[in-house]
C-alpha positions in Angstrom: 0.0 0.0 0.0 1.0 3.3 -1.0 1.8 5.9 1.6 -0.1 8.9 2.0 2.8 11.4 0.9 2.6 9.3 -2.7 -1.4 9.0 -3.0 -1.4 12.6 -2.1 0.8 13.0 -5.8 -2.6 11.7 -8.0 -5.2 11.6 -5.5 -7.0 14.2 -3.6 -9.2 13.3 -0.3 -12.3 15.1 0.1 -13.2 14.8 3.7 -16.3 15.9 6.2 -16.4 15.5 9.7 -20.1 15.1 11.6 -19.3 15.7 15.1 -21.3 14.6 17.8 -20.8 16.5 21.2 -23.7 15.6 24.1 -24.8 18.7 26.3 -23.1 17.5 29.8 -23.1 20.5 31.5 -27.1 20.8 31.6 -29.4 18.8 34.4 -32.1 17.4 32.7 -32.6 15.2 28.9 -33.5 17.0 25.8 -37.5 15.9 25.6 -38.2 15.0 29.7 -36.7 15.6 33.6 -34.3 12.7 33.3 -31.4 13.4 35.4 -28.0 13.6 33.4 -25.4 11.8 34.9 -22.2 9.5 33.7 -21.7 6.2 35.2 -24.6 5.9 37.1 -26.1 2.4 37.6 -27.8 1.1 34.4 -31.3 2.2 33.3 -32.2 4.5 36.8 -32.4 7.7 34.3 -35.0 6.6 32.6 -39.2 7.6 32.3 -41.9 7.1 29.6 -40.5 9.9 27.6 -37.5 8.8 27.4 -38.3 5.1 26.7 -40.9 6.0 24.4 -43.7 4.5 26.0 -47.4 5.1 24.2 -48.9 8.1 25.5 -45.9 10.1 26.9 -45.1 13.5 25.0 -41.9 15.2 25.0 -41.0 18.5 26.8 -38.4 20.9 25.0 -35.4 21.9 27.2 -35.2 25.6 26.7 -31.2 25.6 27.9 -30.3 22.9 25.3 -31.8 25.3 23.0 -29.7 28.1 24.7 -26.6 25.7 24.4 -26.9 25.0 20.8 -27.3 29.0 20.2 -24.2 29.7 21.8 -22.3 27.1 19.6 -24.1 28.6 16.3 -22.9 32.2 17.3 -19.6 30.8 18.2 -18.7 29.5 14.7 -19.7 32.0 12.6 -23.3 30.4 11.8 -26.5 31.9 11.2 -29.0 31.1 13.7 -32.3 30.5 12.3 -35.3 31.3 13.8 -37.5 29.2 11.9 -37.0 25.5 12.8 -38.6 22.2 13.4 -38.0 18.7 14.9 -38.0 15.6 12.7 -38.4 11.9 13.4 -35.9 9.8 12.0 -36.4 6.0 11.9 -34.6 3.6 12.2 -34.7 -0.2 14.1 -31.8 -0.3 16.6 -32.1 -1.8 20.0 -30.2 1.0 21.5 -33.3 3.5 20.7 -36.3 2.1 22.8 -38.9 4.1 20.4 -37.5 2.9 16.9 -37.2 7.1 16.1 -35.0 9.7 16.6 -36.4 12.9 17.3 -33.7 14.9 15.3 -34.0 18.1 13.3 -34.6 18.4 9.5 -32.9 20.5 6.7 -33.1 23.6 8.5 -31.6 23.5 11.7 -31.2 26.3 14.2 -27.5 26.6 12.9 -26.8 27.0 9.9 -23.9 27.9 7.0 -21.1 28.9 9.4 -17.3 28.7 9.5 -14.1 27.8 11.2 -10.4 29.1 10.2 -7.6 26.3 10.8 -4.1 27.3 11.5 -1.7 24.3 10.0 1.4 24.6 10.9 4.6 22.1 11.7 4.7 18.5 10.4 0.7 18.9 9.5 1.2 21.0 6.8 3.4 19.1 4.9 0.6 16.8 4.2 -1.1 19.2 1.9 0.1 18.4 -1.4 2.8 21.1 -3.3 2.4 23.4 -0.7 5.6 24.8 -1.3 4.2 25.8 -4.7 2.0 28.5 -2.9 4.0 32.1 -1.4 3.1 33.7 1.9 0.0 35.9 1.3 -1.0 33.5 -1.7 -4.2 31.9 -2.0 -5.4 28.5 -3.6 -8.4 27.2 -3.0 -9.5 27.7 0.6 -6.5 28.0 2.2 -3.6 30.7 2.4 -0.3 30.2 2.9 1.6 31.7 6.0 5.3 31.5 7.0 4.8 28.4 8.8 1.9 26.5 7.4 -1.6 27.8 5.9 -4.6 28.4 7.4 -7.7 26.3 5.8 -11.0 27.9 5.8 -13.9 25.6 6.6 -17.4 25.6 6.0 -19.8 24.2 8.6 -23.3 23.1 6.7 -25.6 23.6 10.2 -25.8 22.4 13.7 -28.7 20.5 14.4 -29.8 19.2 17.6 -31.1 15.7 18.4 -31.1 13.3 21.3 -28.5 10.5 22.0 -29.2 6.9 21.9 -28.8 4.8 24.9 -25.6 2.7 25.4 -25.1 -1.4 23.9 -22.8 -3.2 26.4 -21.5 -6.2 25.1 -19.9 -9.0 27.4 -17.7 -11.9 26.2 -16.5 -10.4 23.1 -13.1 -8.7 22.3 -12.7 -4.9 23.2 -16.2 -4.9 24.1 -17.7 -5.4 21.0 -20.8 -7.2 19.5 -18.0 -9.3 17.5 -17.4 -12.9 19.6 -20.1 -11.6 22.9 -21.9 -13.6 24.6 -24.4 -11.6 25.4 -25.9 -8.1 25.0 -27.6 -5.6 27.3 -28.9 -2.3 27.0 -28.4 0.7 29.0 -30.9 3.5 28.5 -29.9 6.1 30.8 -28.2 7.9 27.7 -31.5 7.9 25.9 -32.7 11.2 25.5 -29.8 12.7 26.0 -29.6 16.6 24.4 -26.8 16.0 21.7 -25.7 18.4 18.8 -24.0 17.4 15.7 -22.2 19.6 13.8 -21.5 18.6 9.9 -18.8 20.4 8.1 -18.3 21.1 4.2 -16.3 18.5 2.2 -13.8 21.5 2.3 -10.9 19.2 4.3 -8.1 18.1 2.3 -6.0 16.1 4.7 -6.0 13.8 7.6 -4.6 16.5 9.3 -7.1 19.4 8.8 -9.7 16.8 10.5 -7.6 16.6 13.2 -7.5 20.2 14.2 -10.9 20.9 13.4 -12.5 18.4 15.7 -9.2 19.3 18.1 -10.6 23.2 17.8 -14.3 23.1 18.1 -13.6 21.1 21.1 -12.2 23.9 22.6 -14.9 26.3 21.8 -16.9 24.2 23.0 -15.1 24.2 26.5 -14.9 27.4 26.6 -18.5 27.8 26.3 -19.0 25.6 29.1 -22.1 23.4 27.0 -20.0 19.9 27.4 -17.5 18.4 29.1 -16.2 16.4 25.7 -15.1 13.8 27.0 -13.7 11.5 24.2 -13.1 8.7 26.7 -16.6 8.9 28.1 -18.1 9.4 24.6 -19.5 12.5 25.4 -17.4 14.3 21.6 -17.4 11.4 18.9 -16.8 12.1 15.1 -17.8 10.3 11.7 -15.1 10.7 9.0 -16.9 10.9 5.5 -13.7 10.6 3.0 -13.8 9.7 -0.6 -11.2 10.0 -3.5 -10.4 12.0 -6.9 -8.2 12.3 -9.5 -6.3 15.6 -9.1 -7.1 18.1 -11.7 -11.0 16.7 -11.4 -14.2 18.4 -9.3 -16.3 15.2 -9.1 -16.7 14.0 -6.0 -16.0 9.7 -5.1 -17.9 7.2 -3.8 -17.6 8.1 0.0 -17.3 5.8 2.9 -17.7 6.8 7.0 -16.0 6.0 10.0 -18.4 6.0 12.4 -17.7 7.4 16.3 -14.0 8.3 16.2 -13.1 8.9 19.9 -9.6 10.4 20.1 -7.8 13.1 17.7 -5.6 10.4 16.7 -7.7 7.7 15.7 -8.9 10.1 13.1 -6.5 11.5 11.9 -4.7 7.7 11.5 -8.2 6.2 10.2 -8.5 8.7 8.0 -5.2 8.4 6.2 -5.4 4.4 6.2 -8.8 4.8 4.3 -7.2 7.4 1.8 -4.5 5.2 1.3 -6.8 2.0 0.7 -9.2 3.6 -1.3 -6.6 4.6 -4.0 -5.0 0.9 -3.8 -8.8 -0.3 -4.9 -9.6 2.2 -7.5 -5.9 1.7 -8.9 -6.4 -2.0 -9.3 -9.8 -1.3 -11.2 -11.6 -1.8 -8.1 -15.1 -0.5 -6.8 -15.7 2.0 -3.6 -19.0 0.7 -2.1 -21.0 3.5 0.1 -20.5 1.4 3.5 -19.6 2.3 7.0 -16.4 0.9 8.0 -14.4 0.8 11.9 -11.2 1.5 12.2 -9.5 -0.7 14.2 -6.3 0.9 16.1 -4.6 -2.3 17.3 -4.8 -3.4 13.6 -4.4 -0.5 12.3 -7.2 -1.0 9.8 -10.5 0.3 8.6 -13.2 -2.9 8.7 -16.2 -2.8 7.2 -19.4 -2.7 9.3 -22.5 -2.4 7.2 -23.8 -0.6 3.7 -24.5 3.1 4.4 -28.4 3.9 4.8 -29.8 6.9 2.4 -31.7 9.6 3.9 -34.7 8.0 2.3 -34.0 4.8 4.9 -34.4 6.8 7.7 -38.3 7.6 6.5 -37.6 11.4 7.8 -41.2 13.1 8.9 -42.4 16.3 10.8 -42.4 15.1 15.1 -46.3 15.6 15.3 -45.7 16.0 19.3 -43.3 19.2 18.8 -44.6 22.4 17.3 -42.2 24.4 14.8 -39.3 26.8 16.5 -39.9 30.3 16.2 -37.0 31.9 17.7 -37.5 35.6 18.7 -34.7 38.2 18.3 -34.3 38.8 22.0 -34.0 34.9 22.9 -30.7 35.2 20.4 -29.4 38.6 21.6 -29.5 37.0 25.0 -28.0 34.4 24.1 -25.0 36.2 22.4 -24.5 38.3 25.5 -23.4 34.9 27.0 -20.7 34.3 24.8 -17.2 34.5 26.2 -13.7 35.1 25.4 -13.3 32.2 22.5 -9.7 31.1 21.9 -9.1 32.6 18.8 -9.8 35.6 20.2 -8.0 35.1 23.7 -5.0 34.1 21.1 -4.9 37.4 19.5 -5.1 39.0 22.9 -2.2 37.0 24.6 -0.5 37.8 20.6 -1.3 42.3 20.7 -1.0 42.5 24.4 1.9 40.6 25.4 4.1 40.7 22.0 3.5 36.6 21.6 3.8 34.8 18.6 1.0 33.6 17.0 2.2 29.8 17.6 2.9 30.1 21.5 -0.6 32.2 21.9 -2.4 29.1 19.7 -0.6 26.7 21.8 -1.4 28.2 25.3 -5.3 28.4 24.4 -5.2 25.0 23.3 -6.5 23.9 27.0 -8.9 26.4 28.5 -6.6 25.7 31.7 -3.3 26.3 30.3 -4.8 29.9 29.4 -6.4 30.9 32.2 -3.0 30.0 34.3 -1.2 32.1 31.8 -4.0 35.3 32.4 -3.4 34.3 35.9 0.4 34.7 35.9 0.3 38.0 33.6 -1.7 39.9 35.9 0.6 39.7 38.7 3.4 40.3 36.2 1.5 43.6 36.0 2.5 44.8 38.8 6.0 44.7 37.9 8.5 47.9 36.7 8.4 46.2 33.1 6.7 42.6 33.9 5.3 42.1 29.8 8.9 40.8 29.7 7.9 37.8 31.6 5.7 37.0 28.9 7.4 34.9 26.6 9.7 32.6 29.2 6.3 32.0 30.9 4.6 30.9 28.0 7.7 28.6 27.1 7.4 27.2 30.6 3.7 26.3 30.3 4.0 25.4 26.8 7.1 23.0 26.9 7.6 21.9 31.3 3.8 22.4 32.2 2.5 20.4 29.0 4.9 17.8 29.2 4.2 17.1 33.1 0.8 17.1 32.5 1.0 14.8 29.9 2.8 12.4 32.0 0.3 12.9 34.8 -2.8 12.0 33.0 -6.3 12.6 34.6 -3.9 14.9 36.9 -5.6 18.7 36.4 -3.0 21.9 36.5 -5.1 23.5 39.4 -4.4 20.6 41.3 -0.9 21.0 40.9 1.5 22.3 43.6 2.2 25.2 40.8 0.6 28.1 41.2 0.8 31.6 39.6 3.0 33.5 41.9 5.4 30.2 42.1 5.6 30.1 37.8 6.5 33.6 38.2 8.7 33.5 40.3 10.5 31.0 39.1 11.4 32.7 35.3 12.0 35.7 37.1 14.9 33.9 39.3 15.6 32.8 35.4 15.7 35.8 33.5 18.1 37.9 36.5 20.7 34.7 35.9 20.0 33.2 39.6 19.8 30.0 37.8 20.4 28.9 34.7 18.0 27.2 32.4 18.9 23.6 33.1 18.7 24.4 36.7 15.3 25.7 35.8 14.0 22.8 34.8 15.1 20.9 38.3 13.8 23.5 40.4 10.4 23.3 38.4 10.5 19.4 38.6 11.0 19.7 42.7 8.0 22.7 42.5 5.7 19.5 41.3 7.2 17.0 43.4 8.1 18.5 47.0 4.9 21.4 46.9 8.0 24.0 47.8 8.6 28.0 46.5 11.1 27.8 44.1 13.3 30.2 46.4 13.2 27.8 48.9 14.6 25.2 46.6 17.0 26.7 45.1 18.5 28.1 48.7 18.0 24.4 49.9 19.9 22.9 47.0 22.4 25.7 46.8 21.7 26.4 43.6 22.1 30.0 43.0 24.3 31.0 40.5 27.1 33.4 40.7 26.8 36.0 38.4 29.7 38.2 39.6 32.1 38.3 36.6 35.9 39.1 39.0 34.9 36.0 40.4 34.4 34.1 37.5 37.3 35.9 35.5 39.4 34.6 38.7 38.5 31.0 37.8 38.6 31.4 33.9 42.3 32.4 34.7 42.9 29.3 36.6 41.3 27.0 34.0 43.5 28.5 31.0 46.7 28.5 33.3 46.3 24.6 33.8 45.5 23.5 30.4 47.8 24.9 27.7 47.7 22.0 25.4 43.8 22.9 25.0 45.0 26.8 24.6 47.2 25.5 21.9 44.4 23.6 20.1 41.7 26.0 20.4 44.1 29.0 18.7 44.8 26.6 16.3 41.4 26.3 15.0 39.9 23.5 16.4 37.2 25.9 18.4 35.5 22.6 19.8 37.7 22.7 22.7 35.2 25.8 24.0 32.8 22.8 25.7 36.3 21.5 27.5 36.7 24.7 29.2 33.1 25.5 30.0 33.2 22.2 31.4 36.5 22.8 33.8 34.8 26.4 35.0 31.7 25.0 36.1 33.2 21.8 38.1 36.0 24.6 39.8 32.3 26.6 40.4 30.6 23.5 41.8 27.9 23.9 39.1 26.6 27.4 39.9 28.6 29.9 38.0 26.9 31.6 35.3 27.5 29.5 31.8 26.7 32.9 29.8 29.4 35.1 31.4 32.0 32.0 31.2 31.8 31.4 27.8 32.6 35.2 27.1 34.9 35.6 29.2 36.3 32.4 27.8 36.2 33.4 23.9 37.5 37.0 25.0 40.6 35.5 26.8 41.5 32.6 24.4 40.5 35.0 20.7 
């Protein structure tokens, strides 16, 4: 099989993303007074509306309706006020009533947008990018300096409830495949869920990846959903199909259906571009079919033939009258919204001289950038403290990240670092009290010994000496003791630099200041 950088040469992918992101942070189900809750014992969420039971009629929740609002207005959509509730059928024991009660059409979002910076490795996958100058445009994206940025369409976001949950015991991985038996747990029935379906405007594997990665944010930010990927509260369908470069017809698509990390789709995606152009270049056929992707195989598998929208038998709800949304219920709404990343990027970028890449990388986690708002305003109240800026940004991008990572399920405000310590910390950095290895120790003992970073470093005698006549004393020594090094360095091989260095800081016990040695060093030995 072909890999991705050589399909990429004759192929282009044409992908869309459906996103599915259940509205955690409200009480209540979309249609009934069902509690919300993750985890809790199996079917003791449940009532007549939610089980579908003859009779029962279903209740709108006004702050679902709020919640979907908020996500319109935060991706550039237009909200319509005009609206209505479908039923969509379909036989599948996880859905006690045998419908969906799902919108139509016209949703209450619809025709929005979403700008994707690319940048790094991701934006090599786009094919002849190269070709394209900074400030050129091809297509929907535009090139930058590092990357492009690919501009999105989003179709709508519609709202609709959730299925309940399959559990199936005895198989492998838990799934229906080998079980032994199957139950069903309907305490996710009902559930308010909003799917969002994009324009077939991504290219690569990689665009997918940080557009589901982004709207994830936004939607943290807005505080409608805790997206959990583990607990399936944000899944994504991957629609990808193939064409001939140079052609506009669209390919026979296939889906990958509830994608439930960034890198299972971006890795399921580029194993299903890569298969799809091994079958149509033998003369094969690409069937319409839903297909799992399989990470341990590292494999797309197929799952069943793709339904049609004339399948799912779509009709009017007869139990929900029409939407008619007035324009005070939106304006209140939009006086909800808050600071959305891109914007609290361009802030962090005008206010505190950032570059564009460390202020998209700090609002990446709505933590991360709060901690850095955190730590700027008591910067404030230094002589000149928008210097502290950038080393505090590295240290949350690169040391805070990392740890994190490492710590999994571990949350930064948990964390024995607080504001005044991170500060504190590249300020004992940036006026040479310890160098930038030694940074790194004192911030690893921050996370493991709950200590100031002053204390530390006074404990561990770290602080460095910065006085240059006593480092020009032992500089002296150092040269004195080693003229066969002298020799070599003056005869070109300029290597020898390190050897000294190293001889200064062991006569220093570690702490004197590498900076000032090594120019002193290159002033006495030029």
């Amino acid at each position: 099989m072909k890999t991705l950088e050589e399909v990429f040469e004759t192929w282009e992918a044409v992908i869309g993303l459906e996103i599915h992101a259940e509205l955690t942070t409200l009480e209540t189900k979309m249609f009934c007074g069902c509690k919300l809750e993750f985890g809790a014992a199996p079917n003791t969420h449940t009532c007549p509306v939610c089980l579908g039971l003859p009779g029962a009629l279903p209740v709108p929740n006004r702050a679902a309706i709020e919640s979907i609002v908020l996500a319109g207005l935060a991706t550039n959509c237009d909200i319509e006020k005009h609206s209505m509730f479908y039923r969509k059928n379909y036989m599948y024991p996880d859905m006690a009533k045998n419908f969906q009660t799902t919108q139509g059409p016209i949703a209450f979002c619809m025709r929005g947008h979403l700008d994707l910076d690319v940048d790094g490795r991701g934006a090599t996958e786009r094919y002849r990018l190269d070709a394209l100058a900074p400030g050129e445009t091809e297509d929907n994206i535009t090139r930058t300096e590092d990357g492009y940025v690919a501009h999105v369409g989003i179709t709508r976001i519609h709202m609709e409830e959730d299925a309940g949950k399959m559990v199936h015991l005895g198989g492998g991985e838990g799934r229906i495949a080998g079980a032994t038996q199957s139950l069903v747990d309907y305490n996710r029935a009902g559930t308010p869920l909003i799917e969002l379906v994009t324009e077939p405007d991504l290219r690569t594997p990689e665009e997918a990846r940080l557009f589901m990665q982004k709207l994830r944010q936004i939607y943290l930010a807005l505080g409608i959903s805790d997206c959990s990927m583990e607990e399936g509260s944000l899944r994504c369908d991957g629609n990808v199909s193939l064409r001939r470069r140079g052609t506009t017809a669209f390919g026979t698509k296939t889906e990958q259906k509830n994608m439930n990390s960034f890198k299972n789709l971006h890795d399921g995606l580029a194993y299903e571009i890569c298969r799809q152009a091994e079958v149509l270049e033998e003369g094969g056929v690409i069937y319409q079919e839903t297909r799992h992707w399989d990470p341990s195989a590292k494999r797309t598998i197929v799952m069943r033939v793709k339904e049609t929208a004339d399948d799912y038998r779509l009709f009017p709800e007869p139990d929900l009258a029409p939407y008619d949304l007035s324009d005070e219920f939106i304006e209140g709404v939009r006086a909800k919204l808050p600071e959305l990343p891109d914007q609290k990027a361009a802030r962090f970028a005008a206010d505190f001289g950032l570059t564009s890449y460390d202020a998209r990388h700090l609002v990446d986690h709505r933590a991360t950038a709060d901690f850095f708002d955190e730590c700027m305003a008591l910067a404030k109240a230094e002589a000149d403290g928008s210097k502290f800026a950038k080393p505090l940004a590295n240290l949350i991008i690169n040391d805070v990240a990392a740890w994190l990572n490492a710590h999994e399920g571990t949350l930064l405000a948990d964390t024995p670092l607080t504001a005044a310590r991170a500060l504190s910390l590249v300020k004992m950095l940036a006026d040479d009290t310890i160098s930038s290895k030694q940074a790194k120790e004192v911030f690893a003992a921050i996370m493991d010994e709950d200590k100031d970073p002053e204390a530390i470093v006074e404990a561990r005698g770290m602080k460095q000496v910065s006085d240059t006549g006593a480092i020009e004393a032992v500089v002296d020594e150092v040269i004195a003791a080693n003229p066969d090094e002298v020799a070599r360095y003056r005869d070109g091989n300029t290597k020898v630099i390190g050897f000294f260095v190293g001889q200064c800081m062991k006569a220093m016990r570690g702490q004197g200041n590498p900076k000032i040695i090594n120019e002193l060093l290159a002033k006495k030995l030029g």
